[in-house]
LUMFI-898802 format. One record per residue: residue in one letter; x, z, y of N, C-alpha, C in turn. Coordinates in steps of 0.001 Angstrom, whole numbers, padded with zeros to 6 digits, always signed. Layout:
REM LUMFI-898802
aXZYXZYXZY/...
***
This chain:
REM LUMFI-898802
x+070621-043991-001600+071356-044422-002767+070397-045123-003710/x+070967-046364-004278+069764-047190-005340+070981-046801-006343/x+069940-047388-007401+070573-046793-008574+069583-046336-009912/x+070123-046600-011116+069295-045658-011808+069055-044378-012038/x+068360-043998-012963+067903-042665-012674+068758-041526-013626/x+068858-042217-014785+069963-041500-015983+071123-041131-015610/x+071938-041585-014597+073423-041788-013840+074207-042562-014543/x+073607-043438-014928+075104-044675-015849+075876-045052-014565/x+074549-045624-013527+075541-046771-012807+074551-047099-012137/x+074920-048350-011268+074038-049246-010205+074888-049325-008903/x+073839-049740-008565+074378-049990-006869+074157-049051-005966/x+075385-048831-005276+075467-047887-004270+075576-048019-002478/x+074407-047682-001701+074774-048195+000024+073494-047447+000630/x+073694-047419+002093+073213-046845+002607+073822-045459+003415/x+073035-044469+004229+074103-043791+005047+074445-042978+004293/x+074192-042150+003686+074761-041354+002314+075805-042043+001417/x+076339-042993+001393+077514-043770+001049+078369-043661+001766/x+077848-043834+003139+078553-044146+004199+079566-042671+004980/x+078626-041667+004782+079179-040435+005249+079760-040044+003883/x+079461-039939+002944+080424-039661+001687+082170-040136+001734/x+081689-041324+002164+083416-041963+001566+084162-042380+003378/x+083636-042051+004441+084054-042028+005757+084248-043934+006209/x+083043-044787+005557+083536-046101+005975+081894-046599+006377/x+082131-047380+007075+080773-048184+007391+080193-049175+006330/x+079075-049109+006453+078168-050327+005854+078883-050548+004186/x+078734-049302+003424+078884-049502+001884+078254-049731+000911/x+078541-050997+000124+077616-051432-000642+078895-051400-001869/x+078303-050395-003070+079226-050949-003863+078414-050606-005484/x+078870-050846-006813+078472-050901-007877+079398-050344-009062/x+078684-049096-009101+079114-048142-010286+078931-048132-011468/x+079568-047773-012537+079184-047179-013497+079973-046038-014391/x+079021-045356-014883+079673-044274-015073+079737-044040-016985/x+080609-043228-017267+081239-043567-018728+081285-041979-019148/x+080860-041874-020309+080490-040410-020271+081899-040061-021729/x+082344-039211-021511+083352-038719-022202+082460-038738-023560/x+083699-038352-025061+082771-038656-025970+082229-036989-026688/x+082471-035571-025387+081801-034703-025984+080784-034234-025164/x+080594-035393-024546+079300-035412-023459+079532-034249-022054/x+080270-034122-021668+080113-032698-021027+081026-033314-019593/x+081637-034483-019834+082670-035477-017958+082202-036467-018400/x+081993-036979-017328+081633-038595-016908+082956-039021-015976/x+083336-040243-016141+083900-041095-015329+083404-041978-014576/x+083813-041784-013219+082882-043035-012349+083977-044134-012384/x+083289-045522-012248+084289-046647-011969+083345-047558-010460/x+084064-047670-009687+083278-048287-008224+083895-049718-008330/x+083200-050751-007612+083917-051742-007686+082969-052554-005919/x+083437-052032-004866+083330-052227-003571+082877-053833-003123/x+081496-054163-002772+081192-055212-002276+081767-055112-000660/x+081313-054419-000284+081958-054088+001286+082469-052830+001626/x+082671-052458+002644+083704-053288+003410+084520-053601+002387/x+085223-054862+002922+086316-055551+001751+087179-054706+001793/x+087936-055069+000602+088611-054069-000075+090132-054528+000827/x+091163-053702+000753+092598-053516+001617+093233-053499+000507/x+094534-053852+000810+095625-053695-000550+095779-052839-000141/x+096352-052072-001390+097436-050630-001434+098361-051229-001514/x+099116-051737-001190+100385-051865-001731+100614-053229-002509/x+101592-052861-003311+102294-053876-004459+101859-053248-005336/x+101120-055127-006081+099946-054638-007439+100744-054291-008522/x+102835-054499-008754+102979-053888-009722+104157-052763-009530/x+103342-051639-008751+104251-050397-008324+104280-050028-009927/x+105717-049326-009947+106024-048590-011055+105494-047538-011466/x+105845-046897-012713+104525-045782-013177+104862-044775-012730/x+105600-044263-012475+106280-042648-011717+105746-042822-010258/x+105084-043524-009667+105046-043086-008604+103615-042294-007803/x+103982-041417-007156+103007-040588-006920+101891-041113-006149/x+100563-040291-006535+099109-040363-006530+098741-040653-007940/x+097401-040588-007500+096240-040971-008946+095616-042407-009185/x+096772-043177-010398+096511-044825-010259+096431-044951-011837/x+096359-043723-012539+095893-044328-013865+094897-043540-014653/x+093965-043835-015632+093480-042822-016409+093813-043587-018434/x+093796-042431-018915+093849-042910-020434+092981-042391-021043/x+092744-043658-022090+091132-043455-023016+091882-043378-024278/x+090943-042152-024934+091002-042388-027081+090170-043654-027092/x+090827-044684-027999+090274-045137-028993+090593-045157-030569/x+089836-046115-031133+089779-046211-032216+090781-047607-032982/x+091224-047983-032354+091869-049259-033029+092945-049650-031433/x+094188-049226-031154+094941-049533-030680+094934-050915-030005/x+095357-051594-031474+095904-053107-030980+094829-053960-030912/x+093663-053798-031782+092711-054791-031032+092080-054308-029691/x+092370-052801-029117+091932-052839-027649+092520-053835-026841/x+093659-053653-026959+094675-054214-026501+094399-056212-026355/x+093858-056265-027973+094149-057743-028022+092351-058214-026639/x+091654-057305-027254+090143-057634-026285+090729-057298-025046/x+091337-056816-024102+091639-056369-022568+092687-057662-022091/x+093397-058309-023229+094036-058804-022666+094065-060145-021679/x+092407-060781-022201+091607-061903-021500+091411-061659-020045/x+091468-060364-020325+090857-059800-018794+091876-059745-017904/x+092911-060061-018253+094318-059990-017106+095057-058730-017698/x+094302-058322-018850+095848-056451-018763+096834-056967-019642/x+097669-056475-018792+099612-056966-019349+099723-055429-019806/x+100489-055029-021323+101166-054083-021470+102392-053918-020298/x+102592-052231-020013+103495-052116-019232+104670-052111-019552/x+104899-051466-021171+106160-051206-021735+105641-051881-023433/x+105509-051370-024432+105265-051466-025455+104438-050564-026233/x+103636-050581-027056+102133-049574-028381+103750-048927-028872/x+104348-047520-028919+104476-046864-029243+104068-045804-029611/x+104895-045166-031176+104292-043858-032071+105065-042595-031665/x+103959-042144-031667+104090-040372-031384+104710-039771-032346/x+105478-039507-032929+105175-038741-034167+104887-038914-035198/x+103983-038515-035902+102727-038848-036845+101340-038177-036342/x+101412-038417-034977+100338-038196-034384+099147-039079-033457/x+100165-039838-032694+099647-041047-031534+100570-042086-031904/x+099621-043359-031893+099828-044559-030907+099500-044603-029501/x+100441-045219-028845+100372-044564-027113+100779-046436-026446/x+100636-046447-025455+100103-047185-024469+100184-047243-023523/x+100749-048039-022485+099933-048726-020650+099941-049575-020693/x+098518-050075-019808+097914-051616-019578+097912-051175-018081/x+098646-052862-017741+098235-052667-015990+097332-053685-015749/x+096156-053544-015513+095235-054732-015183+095453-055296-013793/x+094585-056194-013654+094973-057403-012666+095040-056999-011027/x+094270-055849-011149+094664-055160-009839+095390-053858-009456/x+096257-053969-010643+097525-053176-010691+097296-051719-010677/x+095942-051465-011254+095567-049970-011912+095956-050040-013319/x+097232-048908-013989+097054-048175-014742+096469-047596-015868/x+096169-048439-017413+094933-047728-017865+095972-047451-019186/x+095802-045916-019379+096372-045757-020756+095372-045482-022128/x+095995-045838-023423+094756-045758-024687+096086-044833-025145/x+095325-044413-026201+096007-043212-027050+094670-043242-028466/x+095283-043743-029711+094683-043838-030800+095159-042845-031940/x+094582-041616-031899+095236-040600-032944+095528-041352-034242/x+096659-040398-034981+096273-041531-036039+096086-039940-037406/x+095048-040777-038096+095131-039507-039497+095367-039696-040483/
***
């Protein structure tokens, strides 16, 4: 495994890749995102080889089963929103309020993963 040493991220290949994830010849590039009370990290992979396979249809609906989304706190809702949106993420539905608790959220980015924000509000 290459890579740095802190665990942010880097590049990942070699046979320890290879027996990990059950595929040949893996070369791919991580990084990892550390929750903000330090204690989970999130990995994000993004697969040089073997090429990547569709799942499916990039805009399956949100009820459907498996694990195709995760949601982040931030701090400012709509300008997440307005910065992600260069990047290909389409809202799924509409920035709706919780309550008097949340602004809530889905972005489906360009390869039809799932990302929800949730901006408390005080």
């Amino acid at each position: 495994m290459r890579g740095n040493q802190n665990g942010n991220g880097g590049a990942v290949e070699g046979l320890f890749a290879d027996q990990c994830t059950g595929l040949d010849g893996v070369r791919c590039d991580i990084a990892m995102l550390r929750t903000p009370d330090g204690h989970s990290r999130l990995e994000l992979a993004k697969y040089r080889s073997p090429a990547a396979i569709s799942g499916g249809p990039r805009n399956r609906p949100h009820n459907i089963l498996g694990t195709h989304r995760v949601m982040f706190a931030v701090d400012d809702i709509e300008d997440t929103v307005a910065r992600l949106r260069p990047h290909g993420a389409e809202l799924v539905g509409e920035i709706a309020r919780f309550e008097d608790s949340y602004l809530l959220c889905y972005l489906r980015g360009p390869e039809g993963f799932i990302v929800g924000l949730a901006e408390q509000l005080r």
